[in-house]
C-alpha positions in Angstrom: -2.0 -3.6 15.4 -5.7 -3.4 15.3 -7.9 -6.2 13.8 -7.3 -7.5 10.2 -9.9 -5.8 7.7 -12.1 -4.0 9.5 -9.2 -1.8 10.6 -8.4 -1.4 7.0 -11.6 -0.2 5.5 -11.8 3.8 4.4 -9.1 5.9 2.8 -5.8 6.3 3.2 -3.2 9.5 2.0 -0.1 8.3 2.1 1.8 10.9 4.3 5.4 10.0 3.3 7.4 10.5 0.1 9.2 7.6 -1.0 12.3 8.1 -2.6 13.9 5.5 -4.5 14.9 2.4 -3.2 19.0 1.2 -3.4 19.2 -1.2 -6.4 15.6 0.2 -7.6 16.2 -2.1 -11.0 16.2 -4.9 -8.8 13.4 -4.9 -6.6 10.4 -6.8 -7.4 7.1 -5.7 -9.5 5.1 -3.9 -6.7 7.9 -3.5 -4.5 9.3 -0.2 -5.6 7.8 2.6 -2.5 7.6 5.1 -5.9 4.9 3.8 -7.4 2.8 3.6 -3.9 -0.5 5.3 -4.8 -1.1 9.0 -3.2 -4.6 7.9 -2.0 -6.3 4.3 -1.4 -9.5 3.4 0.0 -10.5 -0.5 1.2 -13.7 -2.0 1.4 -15.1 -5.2 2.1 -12.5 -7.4 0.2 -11.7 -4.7 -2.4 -9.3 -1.4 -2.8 -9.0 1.4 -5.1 -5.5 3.5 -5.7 -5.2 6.9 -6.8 -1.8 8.4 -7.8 -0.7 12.1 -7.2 -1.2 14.6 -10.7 2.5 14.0 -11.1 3.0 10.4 -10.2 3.5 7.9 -13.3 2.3 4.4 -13.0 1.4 2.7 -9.4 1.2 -0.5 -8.8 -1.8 -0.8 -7.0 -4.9 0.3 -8.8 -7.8 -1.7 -8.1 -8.5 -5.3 -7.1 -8.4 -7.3 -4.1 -6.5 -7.9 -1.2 -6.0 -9.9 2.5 -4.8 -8.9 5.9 -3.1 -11.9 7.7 -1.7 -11.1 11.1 0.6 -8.1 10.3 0.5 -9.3 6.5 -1.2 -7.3 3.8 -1.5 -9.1 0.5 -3.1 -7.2 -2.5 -3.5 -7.8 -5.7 -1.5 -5.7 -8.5 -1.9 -4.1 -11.8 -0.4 -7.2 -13.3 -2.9 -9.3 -12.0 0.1 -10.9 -9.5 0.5 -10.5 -5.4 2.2 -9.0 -3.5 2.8 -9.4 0.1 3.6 -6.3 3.0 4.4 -5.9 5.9 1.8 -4.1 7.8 1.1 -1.7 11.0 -2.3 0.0 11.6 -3.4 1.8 14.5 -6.9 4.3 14.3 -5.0 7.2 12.4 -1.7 5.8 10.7 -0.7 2.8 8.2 2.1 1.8 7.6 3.4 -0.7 5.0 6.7 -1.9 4.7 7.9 -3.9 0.9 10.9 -5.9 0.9 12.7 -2.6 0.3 12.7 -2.2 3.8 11.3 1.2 3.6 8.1 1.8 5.3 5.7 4.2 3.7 3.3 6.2 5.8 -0.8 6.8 5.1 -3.3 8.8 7.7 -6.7 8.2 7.4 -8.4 10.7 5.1 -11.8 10.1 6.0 
């Protein structure tokens, strides 16, 4: 993994299509790899989310988040966190709920 933040900041298009997770009524508020935004750019201490023209709600819109060791913590459209697991190298991200399934970004810029 590269380092924390820094590695982070620019935007991301998330690569992979998540399908629904086993048990989707289960899994936790910002857990669920559908509502993953299409396109999210970090900066400084902030992101912004953008969903795909047919994608309903996403849980990350806009607000704030933390990288800790392979950690990513942002804050959600409910105002709560939520914690990932995270892998960056130059090109790829990839963050992993408690789904298990990882969802794949390349940098767009």
């Amino acid at each position: 993994m590269l380092g924390g933040m820094s590695a982070l900041e620019g935007r991301w298009r998330r690569v992979t299509d998540p399908d629904p997770p086993p048990g989707a009524e289960s899994v936790s508020f910002g857990h669920d790899p559908r509502m993953f935004p299409a396109e999210i750019e970090f900066s400084g201490h902030r992101y912004a989310a953008r969903k795909a023209p047919d994608q309903g709600f996403i849980v990350w819109d806009a607000g704030s988040y933390t990288v800790d060791g392979d950690r990513l913590t942002l804050s959600l459209a409910n105002d709560a966190l939520a914690s990932y697991s995270l892998e960056i190298a130059p090109d790829t991200l990839v963050i992993t709920g408690e789904t298990g399934r990882p969802i794949v970004y390349q940098r767009a810029d």
